[in-house]
TORKOL-4160 file (C-alpha; in steps of 0.2 Angstrom, whole numbers, padded with zeros to 4 digits, m for minus):
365
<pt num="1" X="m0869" Y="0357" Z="m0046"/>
<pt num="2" X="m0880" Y="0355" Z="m0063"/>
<pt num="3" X="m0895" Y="0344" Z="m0065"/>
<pt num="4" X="m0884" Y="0327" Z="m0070"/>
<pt num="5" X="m0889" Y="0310" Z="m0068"/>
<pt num="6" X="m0878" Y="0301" Z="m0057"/>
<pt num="7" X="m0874" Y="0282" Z="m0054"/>
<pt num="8" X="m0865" Y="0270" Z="m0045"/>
<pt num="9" X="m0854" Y="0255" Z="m0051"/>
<pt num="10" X="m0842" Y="0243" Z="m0045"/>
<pt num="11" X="m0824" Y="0242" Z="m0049"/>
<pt num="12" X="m0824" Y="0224" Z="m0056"/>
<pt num="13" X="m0837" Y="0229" Z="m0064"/>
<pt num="14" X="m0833" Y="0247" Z="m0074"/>
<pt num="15" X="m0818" Y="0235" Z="m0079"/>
<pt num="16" X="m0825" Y="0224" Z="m0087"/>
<pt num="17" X="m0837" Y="0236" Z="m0097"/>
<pt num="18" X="m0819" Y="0244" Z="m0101"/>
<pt num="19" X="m0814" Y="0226" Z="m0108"/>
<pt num="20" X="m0831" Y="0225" Z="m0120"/>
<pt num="21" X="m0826" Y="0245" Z="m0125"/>
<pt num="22" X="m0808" Y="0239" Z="m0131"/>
<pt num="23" X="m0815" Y="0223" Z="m0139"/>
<pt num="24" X="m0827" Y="0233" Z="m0151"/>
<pt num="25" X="m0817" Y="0248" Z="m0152"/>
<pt num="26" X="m0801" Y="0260" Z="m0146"/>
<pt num="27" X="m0799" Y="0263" Z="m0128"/>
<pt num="28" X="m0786" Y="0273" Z="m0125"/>
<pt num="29" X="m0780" Y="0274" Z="m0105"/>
<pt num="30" X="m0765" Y="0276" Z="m0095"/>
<pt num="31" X="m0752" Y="0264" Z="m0093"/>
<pt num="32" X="m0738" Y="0264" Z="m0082"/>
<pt num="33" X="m0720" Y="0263" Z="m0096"/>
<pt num="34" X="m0702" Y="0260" Z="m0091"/>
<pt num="35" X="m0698" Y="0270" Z="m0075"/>
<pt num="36" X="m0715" Y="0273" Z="m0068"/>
<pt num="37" X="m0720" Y="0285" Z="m0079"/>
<pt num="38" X="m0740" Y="0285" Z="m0086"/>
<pt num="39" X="m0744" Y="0287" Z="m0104"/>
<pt num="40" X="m0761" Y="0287" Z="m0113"/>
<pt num="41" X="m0759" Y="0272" Z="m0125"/>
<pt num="42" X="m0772" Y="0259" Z="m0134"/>
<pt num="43" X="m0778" Y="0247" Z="m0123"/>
<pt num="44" X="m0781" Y="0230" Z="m0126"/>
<pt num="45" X="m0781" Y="0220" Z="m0110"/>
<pt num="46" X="m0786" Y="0233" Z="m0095"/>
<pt num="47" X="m0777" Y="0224" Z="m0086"/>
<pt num="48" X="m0763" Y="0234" Z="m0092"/>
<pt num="49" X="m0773" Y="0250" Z="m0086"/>
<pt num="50" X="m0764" Y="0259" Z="m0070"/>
<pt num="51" X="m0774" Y="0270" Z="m0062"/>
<pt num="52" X="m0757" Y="0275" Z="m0048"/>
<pt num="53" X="m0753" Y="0293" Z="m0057"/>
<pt num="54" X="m0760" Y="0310" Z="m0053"/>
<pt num="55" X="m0757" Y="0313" Z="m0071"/>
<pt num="56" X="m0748" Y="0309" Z="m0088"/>
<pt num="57" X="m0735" Y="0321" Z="m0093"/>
<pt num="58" X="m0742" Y="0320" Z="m0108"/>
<pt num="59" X="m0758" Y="0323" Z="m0112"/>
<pt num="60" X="m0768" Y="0314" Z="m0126"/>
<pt num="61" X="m0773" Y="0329" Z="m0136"/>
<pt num="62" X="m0761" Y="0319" Z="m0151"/>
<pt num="63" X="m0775" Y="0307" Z="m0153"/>
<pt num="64" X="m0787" Y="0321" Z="m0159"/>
<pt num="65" X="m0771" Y="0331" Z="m0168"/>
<pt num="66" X="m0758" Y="0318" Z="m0172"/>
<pt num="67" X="m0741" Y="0324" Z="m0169"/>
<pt num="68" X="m0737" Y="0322" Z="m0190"/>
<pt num="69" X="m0751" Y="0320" Z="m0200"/>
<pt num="70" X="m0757" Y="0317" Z="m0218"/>
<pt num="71" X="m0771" Y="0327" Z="m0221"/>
<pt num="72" X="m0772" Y="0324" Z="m0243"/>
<pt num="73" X="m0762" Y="0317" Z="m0255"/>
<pt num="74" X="m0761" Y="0323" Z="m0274"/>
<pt num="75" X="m0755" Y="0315" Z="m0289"/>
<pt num="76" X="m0753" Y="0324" Z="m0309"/>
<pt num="77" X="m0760" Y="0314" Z="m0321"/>
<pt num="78" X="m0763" Y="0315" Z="m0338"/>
<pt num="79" X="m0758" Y="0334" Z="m0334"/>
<pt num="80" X="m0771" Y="0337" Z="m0322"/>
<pt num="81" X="m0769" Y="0337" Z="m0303"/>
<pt num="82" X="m0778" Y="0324" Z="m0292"/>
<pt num="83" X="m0781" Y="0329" Z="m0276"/>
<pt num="84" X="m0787" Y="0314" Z="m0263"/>
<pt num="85" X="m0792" Y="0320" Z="m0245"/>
<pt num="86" X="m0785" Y="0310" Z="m0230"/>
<pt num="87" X="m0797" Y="0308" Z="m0215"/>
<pt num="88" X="m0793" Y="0294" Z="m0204"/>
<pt num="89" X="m0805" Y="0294" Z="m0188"/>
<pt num="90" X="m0807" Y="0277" Z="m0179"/>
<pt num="91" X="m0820" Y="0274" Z="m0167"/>
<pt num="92" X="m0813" Y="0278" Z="m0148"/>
<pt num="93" X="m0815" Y="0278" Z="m0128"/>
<pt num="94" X="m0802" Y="0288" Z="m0118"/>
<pt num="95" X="m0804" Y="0282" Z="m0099"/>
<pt num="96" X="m0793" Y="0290" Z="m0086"/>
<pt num="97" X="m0793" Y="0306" Z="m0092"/>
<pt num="98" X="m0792" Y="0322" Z="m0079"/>
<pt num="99" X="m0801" Y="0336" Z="m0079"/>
<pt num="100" X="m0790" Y="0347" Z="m0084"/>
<pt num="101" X="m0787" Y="0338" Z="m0100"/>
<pt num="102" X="m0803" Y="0338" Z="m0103"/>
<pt num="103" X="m0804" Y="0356" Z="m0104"/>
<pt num="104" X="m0791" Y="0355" Z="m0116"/>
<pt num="105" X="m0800" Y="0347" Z="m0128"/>
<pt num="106" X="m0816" Y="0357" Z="m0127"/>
<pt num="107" X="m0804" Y="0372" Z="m0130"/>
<pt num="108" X="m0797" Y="0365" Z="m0146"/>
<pt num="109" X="m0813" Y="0359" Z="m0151"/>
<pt num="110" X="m0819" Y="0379" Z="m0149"/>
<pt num="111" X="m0807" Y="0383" Z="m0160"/>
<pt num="112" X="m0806" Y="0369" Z="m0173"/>
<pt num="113" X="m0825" Y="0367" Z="m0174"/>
<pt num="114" X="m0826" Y="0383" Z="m0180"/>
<pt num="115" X="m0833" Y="0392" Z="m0166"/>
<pt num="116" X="m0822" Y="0402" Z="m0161"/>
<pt num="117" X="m0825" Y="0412" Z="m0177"/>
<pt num="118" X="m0843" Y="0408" Z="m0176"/>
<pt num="119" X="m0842" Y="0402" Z="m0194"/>
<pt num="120" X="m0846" Y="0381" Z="m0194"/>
<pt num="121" X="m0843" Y="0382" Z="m0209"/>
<pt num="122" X="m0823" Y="0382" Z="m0208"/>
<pt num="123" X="m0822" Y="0368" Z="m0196"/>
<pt num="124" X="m0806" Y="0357" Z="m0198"/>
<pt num="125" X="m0812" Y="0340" Z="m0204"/>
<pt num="126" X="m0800" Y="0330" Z="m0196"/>
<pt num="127" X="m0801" Y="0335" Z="m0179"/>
<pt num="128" X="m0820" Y="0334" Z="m0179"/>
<pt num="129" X="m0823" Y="0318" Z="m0188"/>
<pt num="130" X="m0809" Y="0313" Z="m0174"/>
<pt num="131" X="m0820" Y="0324" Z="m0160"/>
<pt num="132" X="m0836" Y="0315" Z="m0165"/>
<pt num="133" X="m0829" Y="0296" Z="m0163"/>
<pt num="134" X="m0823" Y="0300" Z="m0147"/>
<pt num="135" X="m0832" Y="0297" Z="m0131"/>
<pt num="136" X="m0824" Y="0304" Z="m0115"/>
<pt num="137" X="m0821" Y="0294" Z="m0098"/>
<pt num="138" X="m0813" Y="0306" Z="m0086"/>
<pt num="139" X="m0810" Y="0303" Z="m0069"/>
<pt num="140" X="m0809" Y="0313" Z="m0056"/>
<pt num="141" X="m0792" Y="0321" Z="m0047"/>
<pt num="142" X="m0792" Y="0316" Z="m0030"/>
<pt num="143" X="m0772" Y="0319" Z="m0027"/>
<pt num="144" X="m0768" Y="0333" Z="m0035"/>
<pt num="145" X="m0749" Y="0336" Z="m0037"/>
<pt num="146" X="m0737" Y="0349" Z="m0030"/>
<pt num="147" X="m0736" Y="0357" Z="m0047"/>
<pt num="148" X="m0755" Y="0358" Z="m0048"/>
<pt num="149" X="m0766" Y="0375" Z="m0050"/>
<pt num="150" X="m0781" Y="0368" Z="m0058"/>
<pt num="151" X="m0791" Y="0376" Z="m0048"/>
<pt num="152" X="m0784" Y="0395" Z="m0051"/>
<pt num="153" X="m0791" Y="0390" Z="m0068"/>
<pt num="154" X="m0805" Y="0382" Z="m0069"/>
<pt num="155" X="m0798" Y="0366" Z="m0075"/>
<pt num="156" X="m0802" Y="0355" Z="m0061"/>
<pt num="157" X="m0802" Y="0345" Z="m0050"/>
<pt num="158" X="m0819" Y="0340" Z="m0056"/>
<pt num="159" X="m0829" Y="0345" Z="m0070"/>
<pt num="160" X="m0848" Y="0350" Z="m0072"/>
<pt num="161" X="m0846" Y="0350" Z="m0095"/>
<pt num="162" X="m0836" Y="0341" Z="m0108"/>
<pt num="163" X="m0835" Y="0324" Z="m0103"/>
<pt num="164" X="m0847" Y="0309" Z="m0109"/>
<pt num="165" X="m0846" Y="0301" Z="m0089"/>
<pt num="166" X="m0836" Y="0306" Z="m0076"/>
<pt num="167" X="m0832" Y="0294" Z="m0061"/>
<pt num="168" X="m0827" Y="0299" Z="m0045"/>
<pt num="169" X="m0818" Y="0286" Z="m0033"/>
<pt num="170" X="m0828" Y="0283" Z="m0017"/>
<pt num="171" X="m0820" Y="0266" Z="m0011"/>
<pt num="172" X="m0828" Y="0252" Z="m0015"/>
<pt num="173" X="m0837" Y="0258" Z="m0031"/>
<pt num="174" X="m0836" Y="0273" Z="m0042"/>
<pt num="175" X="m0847" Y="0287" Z="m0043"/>
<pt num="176" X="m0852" Y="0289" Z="m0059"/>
<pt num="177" X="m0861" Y="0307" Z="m0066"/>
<pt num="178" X="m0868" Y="0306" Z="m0084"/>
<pt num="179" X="m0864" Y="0324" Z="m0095"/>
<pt num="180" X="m0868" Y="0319" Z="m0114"/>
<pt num="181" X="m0878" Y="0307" Z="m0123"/>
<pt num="182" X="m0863" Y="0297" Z="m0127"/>
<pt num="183" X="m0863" Y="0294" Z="m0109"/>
<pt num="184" X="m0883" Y="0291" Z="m0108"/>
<pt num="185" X="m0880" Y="0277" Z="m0123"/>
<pt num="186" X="m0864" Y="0268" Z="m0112"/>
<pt num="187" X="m0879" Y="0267" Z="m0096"/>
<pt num="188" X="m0888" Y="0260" Z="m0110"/>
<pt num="189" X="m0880" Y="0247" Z="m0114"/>
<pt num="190" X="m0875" Y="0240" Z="m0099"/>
<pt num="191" X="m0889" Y="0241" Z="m0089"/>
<pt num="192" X="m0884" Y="0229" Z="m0076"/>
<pt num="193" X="m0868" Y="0236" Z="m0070"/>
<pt num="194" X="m0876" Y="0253" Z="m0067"/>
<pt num="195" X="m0888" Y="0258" Z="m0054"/>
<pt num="196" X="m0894" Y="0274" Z="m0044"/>
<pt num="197" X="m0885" Y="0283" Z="m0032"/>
<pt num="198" X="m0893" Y="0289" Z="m0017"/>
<pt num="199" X="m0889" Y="0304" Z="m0009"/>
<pt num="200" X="m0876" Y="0298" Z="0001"/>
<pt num="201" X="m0867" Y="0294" Z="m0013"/>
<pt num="202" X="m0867" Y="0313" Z="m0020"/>
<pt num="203" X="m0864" Y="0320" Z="m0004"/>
<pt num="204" X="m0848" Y="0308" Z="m0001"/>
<pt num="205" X="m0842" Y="0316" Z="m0018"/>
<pt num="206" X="m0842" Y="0334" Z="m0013"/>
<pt num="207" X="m0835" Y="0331" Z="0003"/>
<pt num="208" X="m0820" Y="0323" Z="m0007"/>
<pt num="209" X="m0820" Y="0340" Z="m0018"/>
<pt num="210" X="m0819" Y="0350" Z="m0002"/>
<pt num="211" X="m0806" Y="0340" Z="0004"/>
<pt num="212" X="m0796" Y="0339" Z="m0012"/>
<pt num="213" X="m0796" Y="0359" Z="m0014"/>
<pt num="214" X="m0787" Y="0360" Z="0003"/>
<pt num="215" X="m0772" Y="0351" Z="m0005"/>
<pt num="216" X="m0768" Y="0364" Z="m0017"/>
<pt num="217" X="m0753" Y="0376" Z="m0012"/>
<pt num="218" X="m0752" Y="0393" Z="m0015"/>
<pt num="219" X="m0752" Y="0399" Z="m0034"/>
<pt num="220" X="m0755" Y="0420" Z="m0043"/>
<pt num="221" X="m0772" Y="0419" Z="m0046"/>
<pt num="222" X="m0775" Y="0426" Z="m0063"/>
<pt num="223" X="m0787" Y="0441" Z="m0060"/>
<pt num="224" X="m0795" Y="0451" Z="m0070"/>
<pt num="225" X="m0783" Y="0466" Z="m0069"/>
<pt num="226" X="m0769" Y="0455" Z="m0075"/>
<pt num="227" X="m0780" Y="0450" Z="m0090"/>
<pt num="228" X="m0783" Y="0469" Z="m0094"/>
<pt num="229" X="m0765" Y="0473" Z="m0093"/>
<pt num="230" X="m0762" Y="0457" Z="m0104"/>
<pt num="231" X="m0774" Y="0465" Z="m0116"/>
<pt num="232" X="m0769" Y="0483" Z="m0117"/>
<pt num="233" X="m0751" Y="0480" Z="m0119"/>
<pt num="234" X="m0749" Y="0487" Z="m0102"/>
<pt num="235" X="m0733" Y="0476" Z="m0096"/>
<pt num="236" X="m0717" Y="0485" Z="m0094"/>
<pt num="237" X="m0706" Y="0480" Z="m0108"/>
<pt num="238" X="m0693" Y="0474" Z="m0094"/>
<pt num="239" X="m0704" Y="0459" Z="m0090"/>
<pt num="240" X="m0706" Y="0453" Z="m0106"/>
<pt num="241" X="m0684" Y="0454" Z="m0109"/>
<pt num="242" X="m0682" Y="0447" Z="m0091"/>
<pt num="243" X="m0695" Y="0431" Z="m0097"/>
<pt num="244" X="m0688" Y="0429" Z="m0115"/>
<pt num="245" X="m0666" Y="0432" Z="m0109"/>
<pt num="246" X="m0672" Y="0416" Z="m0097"/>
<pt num="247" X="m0682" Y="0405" Z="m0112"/>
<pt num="248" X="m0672" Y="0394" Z="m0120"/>
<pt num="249" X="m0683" Y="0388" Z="m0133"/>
<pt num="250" X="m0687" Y="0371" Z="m0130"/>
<pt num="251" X="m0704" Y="0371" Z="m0136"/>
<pt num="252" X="m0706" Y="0360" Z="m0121"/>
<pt num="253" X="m0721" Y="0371" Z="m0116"/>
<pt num="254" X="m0730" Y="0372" Z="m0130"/>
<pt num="255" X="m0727" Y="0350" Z="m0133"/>
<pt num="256" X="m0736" Y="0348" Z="m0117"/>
<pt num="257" X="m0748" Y="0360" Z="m0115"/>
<pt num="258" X="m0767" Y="0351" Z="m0116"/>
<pt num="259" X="m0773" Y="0368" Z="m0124"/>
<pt num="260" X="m0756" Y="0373" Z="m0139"/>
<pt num="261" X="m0763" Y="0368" Z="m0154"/>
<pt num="262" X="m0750" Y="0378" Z="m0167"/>
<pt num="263" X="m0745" Y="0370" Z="m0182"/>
<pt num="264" X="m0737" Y="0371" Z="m0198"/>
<pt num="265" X="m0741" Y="0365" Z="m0216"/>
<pt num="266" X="m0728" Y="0354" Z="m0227"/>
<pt num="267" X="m0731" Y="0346" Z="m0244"/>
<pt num="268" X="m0720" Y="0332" Z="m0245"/>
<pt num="269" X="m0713" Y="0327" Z="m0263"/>
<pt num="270" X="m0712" Y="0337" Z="m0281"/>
<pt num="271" X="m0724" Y="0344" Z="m0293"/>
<pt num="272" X="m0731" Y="0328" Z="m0298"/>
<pt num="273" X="m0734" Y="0319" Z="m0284"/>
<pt num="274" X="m0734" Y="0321" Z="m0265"/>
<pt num="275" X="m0744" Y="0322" Z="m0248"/>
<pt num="276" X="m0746" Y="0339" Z="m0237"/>
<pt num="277" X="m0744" Y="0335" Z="m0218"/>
<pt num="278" X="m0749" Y="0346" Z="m0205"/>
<pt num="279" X="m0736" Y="0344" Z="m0190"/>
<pt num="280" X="m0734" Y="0350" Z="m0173"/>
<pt num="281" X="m0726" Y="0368" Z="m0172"/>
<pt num="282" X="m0722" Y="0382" Z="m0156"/>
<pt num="283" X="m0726" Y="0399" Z="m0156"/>
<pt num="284" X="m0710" Y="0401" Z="m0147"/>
<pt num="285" X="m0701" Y="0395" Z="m0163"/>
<pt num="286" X="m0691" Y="0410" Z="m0172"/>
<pt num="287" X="m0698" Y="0401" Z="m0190"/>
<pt num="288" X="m0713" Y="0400" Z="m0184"/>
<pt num="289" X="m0717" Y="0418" Z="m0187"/>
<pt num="290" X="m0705" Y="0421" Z="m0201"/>
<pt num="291" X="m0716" Y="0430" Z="m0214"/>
<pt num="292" X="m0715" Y="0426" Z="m0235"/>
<pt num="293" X="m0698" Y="0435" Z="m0240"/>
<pt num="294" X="m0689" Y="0435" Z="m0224"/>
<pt num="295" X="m0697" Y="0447" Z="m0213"/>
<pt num="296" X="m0699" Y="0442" Z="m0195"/>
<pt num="297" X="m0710" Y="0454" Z="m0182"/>
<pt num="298" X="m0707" Y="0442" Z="m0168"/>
<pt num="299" X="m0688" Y="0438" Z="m0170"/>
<pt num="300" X="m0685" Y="0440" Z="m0152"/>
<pt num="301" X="m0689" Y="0429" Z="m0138"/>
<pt num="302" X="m0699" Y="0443" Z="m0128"/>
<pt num="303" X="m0709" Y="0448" Z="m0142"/>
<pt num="304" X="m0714" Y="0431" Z="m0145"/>
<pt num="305" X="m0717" Y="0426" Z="m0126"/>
<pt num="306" X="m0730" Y="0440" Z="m0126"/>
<pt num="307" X="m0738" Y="0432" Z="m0141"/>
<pt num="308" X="m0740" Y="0418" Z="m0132"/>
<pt num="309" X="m0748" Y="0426" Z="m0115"/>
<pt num="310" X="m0759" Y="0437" Z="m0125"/>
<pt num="311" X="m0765" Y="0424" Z="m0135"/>
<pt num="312" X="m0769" Y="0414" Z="m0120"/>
<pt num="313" X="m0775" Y="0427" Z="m0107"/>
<pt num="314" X="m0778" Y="0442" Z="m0118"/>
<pt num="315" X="m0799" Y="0448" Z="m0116"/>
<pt num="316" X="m0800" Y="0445" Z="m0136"/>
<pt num="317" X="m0799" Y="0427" Z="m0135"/>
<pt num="318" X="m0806" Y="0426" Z="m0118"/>
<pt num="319" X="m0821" Y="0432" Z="m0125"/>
<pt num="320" X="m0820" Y="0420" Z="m0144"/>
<pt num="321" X="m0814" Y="0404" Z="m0133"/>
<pt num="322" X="m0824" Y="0405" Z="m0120"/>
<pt num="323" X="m0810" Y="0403" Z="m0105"/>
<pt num="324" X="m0793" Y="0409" Z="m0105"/>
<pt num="325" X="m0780" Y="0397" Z="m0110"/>
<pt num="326" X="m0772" Y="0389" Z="m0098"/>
<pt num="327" X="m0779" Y="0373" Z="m0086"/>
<pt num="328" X="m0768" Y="0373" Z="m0074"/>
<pt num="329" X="m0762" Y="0355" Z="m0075"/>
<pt num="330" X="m0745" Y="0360" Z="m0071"/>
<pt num="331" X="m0734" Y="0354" Z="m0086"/>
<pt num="332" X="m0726" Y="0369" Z="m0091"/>
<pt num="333" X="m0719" Y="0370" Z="m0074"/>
<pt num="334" X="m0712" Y="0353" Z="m0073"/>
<pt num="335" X="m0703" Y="0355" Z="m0090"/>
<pt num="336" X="m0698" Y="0375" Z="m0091"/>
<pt num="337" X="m0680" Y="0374" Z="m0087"/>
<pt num="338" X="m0679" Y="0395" Z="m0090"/>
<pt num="339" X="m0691" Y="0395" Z="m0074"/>
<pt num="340" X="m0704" Y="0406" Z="m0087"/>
<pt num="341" X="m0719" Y="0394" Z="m0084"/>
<pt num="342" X="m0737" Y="0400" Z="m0085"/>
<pt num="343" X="m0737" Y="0404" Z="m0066"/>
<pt num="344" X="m0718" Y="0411" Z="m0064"/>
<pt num="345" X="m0724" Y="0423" Z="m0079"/>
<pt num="346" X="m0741" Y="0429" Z="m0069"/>
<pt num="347" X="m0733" Y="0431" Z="m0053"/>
<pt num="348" X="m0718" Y="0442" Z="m0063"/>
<pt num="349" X="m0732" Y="0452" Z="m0071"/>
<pt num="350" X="m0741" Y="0456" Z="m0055"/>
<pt num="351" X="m0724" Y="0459" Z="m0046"/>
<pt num="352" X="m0721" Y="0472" Z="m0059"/>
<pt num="353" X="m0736" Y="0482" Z="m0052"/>
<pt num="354" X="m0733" Y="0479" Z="m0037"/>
<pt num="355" X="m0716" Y="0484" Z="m0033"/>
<pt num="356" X="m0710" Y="0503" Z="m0037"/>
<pt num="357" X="m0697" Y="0497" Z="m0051"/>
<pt num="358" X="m0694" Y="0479" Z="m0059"/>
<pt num="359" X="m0679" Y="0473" Z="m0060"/>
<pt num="360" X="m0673" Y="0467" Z="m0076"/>
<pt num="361" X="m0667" Y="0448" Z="m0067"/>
<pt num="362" X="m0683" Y="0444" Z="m0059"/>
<pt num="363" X="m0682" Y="0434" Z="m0044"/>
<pt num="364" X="m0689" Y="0415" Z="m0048"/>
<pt num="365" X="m0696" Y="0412" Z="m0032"/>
């Protein structure tokens, strides 16, 4: 494990730091809706914080890249165009964050920081101004659930980068590991609530990650030679048909996914005044490829499901992001109804090597 700092705190007591966090600022945390189900959402009172789910089915990547969002605003006058840039980037907390979501946003903040290009110099300035307010509270996966393979992908279930503090359940208090100044500042400022774990403490903590590794079931493990294949376009075509004949373009994938981050550009009124929007958008989408003019290189669904696996997995953006792109939080295969989900689609890629002809209906297993 990495040289971190590490603390403990009770439970009363990390909650009502939380309730000083949303007095001042944003917290954002899970909360259980109508039916059960947990959704990230601004938290006033913690008391309305849940902290029964093994995750949110959505993750809270929408409150760095907003769903629909004005981004500038323009208005003619007196013939000439003026041109008003939108930036709105409140101060925030996010508590109860997994791992894997975590990871999400570290992979979009390669990529929208400019990073990925090695140019700074293009970073999006609304993510970042949004990135930059935003401290990071995950907590540690203790349950994972059945559609869990985090740890095929190096997602989870705990973390050793990109969070500000990361608390790990130990019973009667919470093990607390410090990753960032943000985190060093919250210590800080709270003095009283924190003190020093022993080594006890840390070694209760791995024994929990031990434990909680056990509970995964079998998933394909994305190997190297899969990746090459990705990358050299060395997949029969039959996989790619078998996978695209079963898709039926939800988009559900790509809405849930911590680590999609494809949009689309709209201006919104006439030639004298308006606002551009950037809005959510799926690279499964027939428009979404649609060039100027009409023309369409990915008109059909397998041509544009292995955009979206070598775009994730291909050695290309392996090597720019830094990871391949998946987390393994499991969302994709909760929502595919086509049975074409990140793990259905890898073990359907190594079948096709393994077996001495691939059938064109793929068993789903």
């Amino acid at each position: 494990m990495p040289d971190l700092t590490y603390k403990k705190i009770g439970k009363e007591d990390l909650m009502k730091i939380l309730q000083e966090i949303a007095n001042e600022e944003e917290l954002i945390a899970p909360v259980e809706m109508f039916g059960g189900e947990a959704l990230f959402q601004p938290v006033k009172d913690v008391n309305d914080i849940t902290f029964n789910y093994v995750n949110t089915l959505f993750p809270p990547k929408q409150f760095l890249l907003p769903r629909f969002e004005k981004i500038l605003t323009y208005k003619k006058e007196d013939g000439k165009l003026k041109v008003e840039e939108i930036i709105e980037a409140p101060k925030r907390t996010i508590f109860g964050i997994r791992s894997c979501d975590v990871e999400g946003i570290r992979y979009s903040e390669f990529f929208y920081s400019g990073k990925m290009f090695q140019r700074e110099d293009l970073a999006d300035p609304h993510f970042m101004a949004r990135r930059n307010n935003l401290t990071i509270i995950s907590v540690a996966c203790l349950n994972p659930a059945p559609t869990c393979f985090c740890v095929c992908c190096d997602g989870g279930p705990f973390l050793e980068r990109g969070f500000d503090l990361q608390l790990t359940d130990l019973g009667e208090y919470w093990l607390c590991e410090v990753g960032s100044e943000k985190g060093t500042a919250i210590i800080e400022k709270f003095p009283s609530f924190f003190i020093d774990a022993e080594e006890k403490d840390i070694q209760k903590r791995k024994e929990l990650e031990d434990k909680v590794l056990e509970k995964f079931g079998p998933y394909p493990a994305f190997s190297g030679a899969t990746l090459r294949r990705i990358t050299e376009g060395n997949i029969p075509r039959e996989v790619w048909e078998s996978l695209g004949e079963r898709c039926i373009v939800c988009g559900g994938w790509q809405l849930l996914c911590p680590l999609c981050f494809c949009y689309t550009v709209v201006d919104i009124g006439d030639e004298n005044e308006g606002y551009r929007a950037r809005i959510w958008d799926s690279c499964h989408y027939e428009g979404y490829h649609r060039l100027a003019g009409g023309p369409n290189p990915r008109k059909g669904r397998d041509r544009r499901r292995e955009r979206c696996i070598f775009h994730k997995f291909s050695w290309q953006y392996v090597e720019r992001m830094g990871r391949h792109g998946c987390v393994g939080c499991g969302r994709c295969v909760i929502t595919c109804m086509g049975y074409v989900h990140m793990p259905q689609t890898v073990w359907e890629i190594r079948s096709a090597f393994r077996e001495e002809s691939y059938k064109k209906e793929a068993k789903v297993r």
